[in-house]
C-alpha positions in Angstrom: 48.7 -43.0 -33.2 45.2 -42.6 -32.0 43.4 -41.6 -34.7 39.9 -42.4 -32.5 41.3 -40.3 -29.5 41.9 -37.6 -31.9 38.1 -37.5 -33.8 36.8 -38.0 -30.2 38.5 -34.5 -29.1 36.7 -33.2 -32.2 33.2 -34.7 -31.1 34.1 -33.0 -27.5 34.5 -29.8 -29.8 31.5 -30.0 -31.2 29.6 -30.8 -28.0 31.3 -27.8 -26.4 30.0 -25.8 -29.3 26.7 -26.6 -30.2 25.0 -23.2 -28.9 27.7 -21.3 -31.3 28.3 -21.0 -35.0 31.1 -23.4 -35.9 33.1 -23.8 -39.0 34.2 -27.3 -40.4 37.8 -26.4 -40.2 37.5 -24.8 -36.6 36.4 -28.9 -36.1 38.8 -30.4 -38.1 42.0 -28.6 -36.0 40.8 -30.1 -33.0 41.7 -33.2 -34.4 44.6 -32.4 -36.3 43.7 -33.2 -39.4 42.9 -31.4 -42.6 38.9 -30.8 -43.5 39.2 -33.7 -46.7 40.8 -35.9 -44.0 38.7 -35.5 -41.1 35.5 -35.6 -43.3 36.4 -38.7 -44.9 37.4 -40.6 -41.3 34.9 -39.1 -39.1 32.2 -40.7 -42.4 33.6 -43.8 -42.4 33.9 -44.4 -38.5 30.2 -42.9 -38.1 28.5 -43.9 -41.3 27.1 -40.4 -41.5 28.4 -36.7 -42.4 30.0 -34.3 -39.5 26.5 -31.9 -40.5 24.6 -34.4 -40.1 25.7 -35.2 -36.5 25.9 -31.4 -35.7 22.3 -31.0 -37.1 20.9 -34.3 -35.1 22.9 -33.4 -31.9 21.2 -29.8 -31.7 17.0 -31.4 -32.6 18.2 -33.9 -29.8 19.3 -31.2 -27.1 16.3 -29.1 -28.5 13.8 -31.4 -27.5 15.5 -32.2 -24.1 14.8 -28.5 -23.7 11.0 -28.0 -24.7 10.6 -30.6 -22.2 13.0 -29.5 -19.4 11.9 -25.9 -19.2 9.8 -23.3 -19.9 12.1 -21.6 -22.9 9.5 -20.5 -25.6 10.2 -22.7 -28.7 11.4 -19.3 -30.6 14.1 -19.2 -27.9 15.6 -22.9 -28.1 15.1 -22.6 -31.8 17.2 -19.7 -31.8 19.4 -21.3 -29.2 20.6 -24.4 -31.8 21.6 -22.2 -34.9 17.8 -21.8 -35.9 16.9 -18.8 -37.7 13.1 -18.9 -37.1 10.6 -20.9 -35.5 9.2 -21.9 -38.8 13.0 -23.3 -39.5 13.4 -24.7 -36.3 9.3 -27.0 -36.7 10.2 -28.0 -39.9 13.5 -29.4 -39.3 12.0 -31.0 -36.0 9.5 -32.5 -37.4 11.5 -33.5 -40.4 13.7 -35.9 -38.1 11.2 -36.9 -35.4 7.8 -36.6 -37.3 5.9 -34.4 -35.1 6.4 -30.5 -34.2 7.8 -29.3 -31.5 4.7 -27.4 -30.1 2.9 -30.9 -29.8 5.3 -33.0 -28.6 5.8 -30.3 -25.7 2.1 -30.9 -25.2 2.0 -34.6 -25.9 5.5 -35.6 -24.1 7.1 -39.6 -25.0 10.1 -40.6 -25.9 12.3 -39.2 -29.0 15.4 -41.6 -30.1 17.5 -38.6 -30.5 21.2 -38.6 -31.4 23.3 -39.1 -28.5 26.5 -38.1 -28.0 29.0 -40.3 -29.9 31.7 -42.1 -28.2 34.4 -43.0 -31.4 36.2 -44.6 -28.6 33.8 -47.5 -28.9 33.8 -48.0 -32.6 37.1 -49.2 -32.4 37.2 -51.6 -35.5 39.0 -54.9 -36.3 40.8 -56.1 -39.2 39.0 -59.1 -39.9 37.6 -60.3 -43.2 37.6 -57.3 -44.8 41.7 -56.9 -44.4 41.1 -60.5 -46.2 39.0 -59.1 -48.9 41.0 -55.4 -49.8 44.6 -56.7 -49.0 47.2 -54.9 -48.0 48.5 -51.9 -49.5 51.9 -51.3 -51.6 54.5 -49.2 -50.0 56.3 -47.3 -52.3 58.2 -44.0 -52.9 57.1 -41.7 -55.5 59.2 -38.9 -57.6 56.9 -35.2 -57.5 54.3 -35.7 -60.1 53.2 -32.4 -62.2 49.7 -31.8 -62.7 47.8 -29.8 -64.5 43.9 -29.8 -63.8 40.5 -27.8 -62.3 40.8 -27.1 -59.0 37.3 -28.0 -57.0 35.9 -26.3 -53.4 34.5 -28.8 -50.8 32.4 -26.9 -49.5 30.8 -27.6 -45.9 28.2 -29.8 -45.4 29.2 -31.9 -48.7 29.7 -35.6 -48.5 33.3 -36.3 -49.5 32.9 -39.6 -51.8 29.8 -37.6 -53.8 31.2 -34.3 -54.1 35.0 -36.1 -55.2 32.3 -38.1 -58.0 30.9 -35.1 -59.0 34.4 -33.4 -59.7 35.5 -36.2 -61.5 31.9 -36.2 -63.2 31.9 -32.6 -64.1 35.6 -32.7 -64.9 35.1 -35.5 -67.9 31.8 -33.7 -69.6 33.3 -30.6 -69.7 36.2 -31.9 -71.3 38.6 -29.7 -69.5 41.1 -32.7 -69.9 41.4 -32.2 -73.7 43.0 -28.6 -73.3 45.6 -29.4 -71.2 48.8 -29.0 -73.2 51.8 -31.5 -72.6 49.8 -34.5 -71.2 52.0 -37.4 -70.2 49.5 -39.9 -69.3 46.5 -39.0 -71.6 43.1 -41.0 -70.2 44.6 -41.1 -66.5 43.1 -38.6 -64.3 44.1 -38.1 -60.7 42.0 -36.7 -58.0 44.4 -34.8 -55.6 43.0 -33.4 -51.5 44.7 -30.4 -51.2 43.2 -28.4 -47.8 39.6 -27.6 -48.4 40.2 -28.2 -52.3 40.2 -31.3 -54.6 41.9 -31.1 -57.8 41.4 -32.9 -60.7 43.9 -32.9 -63.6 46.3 -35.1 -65.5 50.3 -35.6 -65.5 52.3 -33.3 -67.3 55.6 -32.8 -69.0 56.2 -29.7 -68.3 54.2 -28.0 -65.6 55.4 -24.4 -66.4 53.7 -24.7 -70.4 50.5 -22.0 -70.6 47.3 -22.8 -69.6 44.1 -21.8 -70.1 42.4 -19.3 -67.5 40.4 -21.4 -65.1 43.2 -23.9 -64.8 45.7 -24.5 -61.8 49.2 -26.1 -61.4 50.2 -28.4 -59.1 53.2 -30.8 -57.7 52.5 -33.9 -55.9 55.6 -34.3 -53.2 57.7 -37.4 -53.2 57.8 -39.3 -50.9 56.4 -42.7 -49.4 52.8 -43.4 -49.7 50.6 -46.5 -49.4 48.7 -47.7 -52.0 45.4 -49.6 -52.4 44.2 -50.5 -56.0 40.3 -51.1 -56.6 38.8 -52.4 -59.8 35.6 -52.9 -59.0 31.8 -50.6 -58.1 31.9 -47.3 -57.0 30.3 -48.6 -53.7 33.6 -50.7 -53.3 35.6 -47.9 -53.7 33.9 -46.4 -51.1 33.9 -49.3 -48.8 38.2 -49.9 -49.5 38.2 -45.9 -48.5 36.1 -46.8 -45.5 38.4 -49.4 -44.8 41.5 -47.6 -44.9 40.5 -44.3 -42.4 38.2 -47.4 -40.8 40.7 -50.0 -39.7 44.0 -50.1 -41.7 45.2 -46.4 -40.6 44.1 -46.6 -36.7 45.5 -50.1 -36.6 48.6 -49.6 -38.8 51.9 -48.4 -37.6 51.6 -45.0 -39.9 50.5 -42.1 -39.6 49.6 -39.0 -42.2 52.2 -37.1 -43.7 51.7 -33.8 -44.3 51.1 -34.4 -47.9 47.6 -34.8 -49.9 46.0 -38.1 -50.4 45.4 -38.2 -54.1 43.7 -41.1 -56.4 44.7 -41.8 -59.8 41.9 -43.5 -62.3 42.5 -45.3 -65.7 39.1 -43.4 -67.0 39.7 -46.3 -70.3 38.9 -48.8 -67.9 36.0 -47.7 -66.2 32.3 -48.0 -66.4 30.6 -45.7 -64.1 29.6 -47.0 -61.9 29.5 -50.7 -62.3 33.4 -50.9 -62.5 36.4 -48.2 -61.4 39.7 -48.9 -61.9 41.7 -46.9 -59.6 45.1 -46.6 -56.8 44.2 -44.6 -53.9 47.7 -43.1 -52.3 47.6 -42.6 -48.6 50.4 -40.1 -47.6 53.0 -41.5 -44.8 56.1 -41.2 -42.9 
């Protein structure tokens, strides 16, 4: 499947749609994938968050417009999601370093964003196939967990926001009032829609819990799985990797199950050393 195809109908999306208000998962379904999935691919292909591309996209056609016609900067402002003119200056003159009043005046060249073409970022294996190595297949039985279910909210970037659940999951201790554990000091991080849950293996799922708390099963079925033991910043670059080059180059694609990573938090340093399995849902 062509996972660059698909993220380039979303880009056409988003270029269709940059006058209008648009919603993450309105973005998301135009590639068919889920908003944890798309996030993750369209950051690892680009290098940068889908915001962040949206945001640049609109300064960019902005400032074609303050010098292609005779709009007042109130009206392009307002015409590219910005609430004011004040809003619209400083976030103009946050990414090119000069307001949008004097550059009308003063003309030159901007490097704005340009449109993105993923179909040109197709990547290769290569050395870093050599240096992650490839994945375990295996079939898994449902897992029960038993955790805090976390919001990804939009604009967040996916690997610090999944840090910080994990971060705030641990100091809070929520792990230590989960009844039944079955793998105590193994915490798994599950994508679940617009959610990411983090929680530990239990023996009985249907024991009381606290308020605050949510249930879930992990389907069976086949996954493939990459284990890191190393930085944070290599688990980064081995999830990169995966949406990057093993997935659009691989003969899988997604399930329709979550992608879910399970740490050994008793051999971990943050963030100088993680042990973890990332499972990648497929057929």
């Amino acid at each position: 499947m062509d996972y660059y195809r698909r993220i380039q109908d979303a880009v056409e999306y988003i270029e269709d749609h940059l006058t209008e208000e648009m919603r993450i998962g309105d973005i998301a379904a135009a590639a068919y994938f889920s908003v944890f999935h798309f996030q993750r691919l369209f950051r690892a292909i680009s290098g940068f968050s889908v915001q962040e591309y949206i945001r640049k996209r609109r300064l960019a056609e902005a400032a074609q417009m303050l010098r292609g016609t005779g709009n007042t900067i109130l009206e392009i402002a307002l015409s590219y999601r910005y609430g004011s003119h004040e809003a619209f200056t400083r976030a103009f003159a946050d990414c090119y370093h000069i307001s949008p009043g004097r550059y009308r005046k003063q003309g030159g060249t901007l490097h704005g964003q340009s449109r993105i073409n993923f179909l040109d970022h197709k990547a290769t294996e290569g050395g870093e196939a050599m240096r992650i190595g490839k994945p375990e297949i295996i079939h898994i039985d449902p897992i029960r967990i038993v955790g805090v279910s976390y919001t990804i909210r939009e604009g967040d970037d996916p690997f610090d926001a999944c840090h910080g659940f994990h971060r705030d999951f641990g100091e809070h201790e929520y792990y230590a009032r989960i009844p039944g554990r079955a793998r105590p000091a193994v915490s798994y991080g599950i994508s679940v829609g617009d959610s990411f849950i983090v929680g530990e293996e239990v023996l009985d799922i249907s024991a009381h819990v606290e308020e605050g708390y949510t249930r879930y099963e992990i389907p069976a079925g086949r996954y493939a799985v990459f284990a890191v033991i190393d930085s944070v910043g290599r688990v980064q670059d081995t999830i990169k990797y995966i949406y990057r080059t093993w997935l659009p180059n691989s003969n899988y694609t997604l399930r329709d199950a979550p992608y879910f990573e399970v740490t050994d938090v008793c051999d971990c340093v943050y963030p100088d050393r993680m042990n973890m399995k990332i499972y990648i849902p497929i057929p």
